[in-house]
C-alpha positions in Angstrom: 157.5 110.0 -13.7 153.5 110.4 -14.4 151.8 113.5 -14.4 148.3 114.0 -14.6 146.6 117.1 -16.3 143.4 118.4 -16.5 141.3 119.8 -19.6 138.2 121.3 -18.8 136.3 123.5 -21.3 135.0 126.1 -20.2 131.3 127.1 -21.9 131.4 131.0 -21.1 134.8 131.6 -22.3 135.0 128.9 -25.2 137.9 127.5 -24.3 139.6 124.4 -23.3 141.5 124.9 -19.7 144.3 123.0 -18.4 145.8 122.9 -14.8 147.5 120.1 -12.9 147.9 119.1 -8.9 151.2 117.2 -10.1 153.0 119.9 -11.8 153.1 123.6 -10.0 152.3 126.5 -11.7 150.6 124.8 -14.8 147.7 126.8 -16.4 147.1 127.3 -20.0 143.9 128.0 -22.3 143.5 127.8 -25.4 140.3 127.7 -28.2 140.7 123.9 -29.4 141.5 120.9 -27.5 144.8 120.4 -30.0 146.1 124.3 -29.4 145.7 123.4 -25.8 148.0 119.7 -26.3 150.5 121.9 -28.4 151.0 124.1 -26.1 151.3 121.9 -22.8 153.9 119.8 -24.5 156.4 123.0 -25.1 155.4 124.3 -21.5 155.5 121.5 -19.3 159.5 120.5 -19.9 160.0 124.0 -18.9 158.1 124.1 -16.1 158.9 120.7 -14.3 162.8 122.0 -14.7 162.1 124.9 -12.7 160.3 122.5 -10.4 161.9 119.0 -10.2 165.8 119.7 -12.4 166.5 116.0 -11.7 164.1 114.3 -13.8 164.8 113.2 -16.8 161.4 111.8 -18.7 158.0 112.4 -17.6 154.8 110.8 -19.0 151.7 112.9 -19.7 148.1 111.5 -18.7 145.3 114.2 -20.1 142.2 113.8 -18.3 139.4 115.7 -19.8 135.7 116.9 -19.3 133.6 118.7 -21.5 129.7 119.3 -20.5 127.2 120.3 -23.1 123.5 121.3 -22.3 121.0 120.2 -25.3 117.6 120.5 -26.0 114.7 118.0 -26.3 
């Protein structure tokens, strides 16, 4: 099965934030973009067998958006 998730840094806090509408309770942060990959991929096996115990594979889309003001 495919499941999307969401990286969206956040300026204020400098960090990158991930959440996803596909798999429930799904929120991590962390200071890189890489941190943040790391730690989905130990979290999200865990999380979909508390949530879905019959699957057995699961592919991970990353969709990400970063925003940065510059000056001209």
């Amino acid at each position: 099965m495919n499941y999307t998730i969401n990286l969206i840094w956040d300026n204020e806090a400098s960090v990158w934030i991930a959440t996803s509408d596909d798999i429930p309770g799904l929120v991590l942060e962390a200071g890189s973009f890489d941190a943040l990959v790391e730690r989905i991929r130990f979290a999200v096996p865990e999380l979909l067998e508390l949530n879905s115990p019959n699957n057995s594979s699961a592919t991970l889309t990353f969709l990400s958006e970063r925003q940065e003001r510059i000056a001209l």
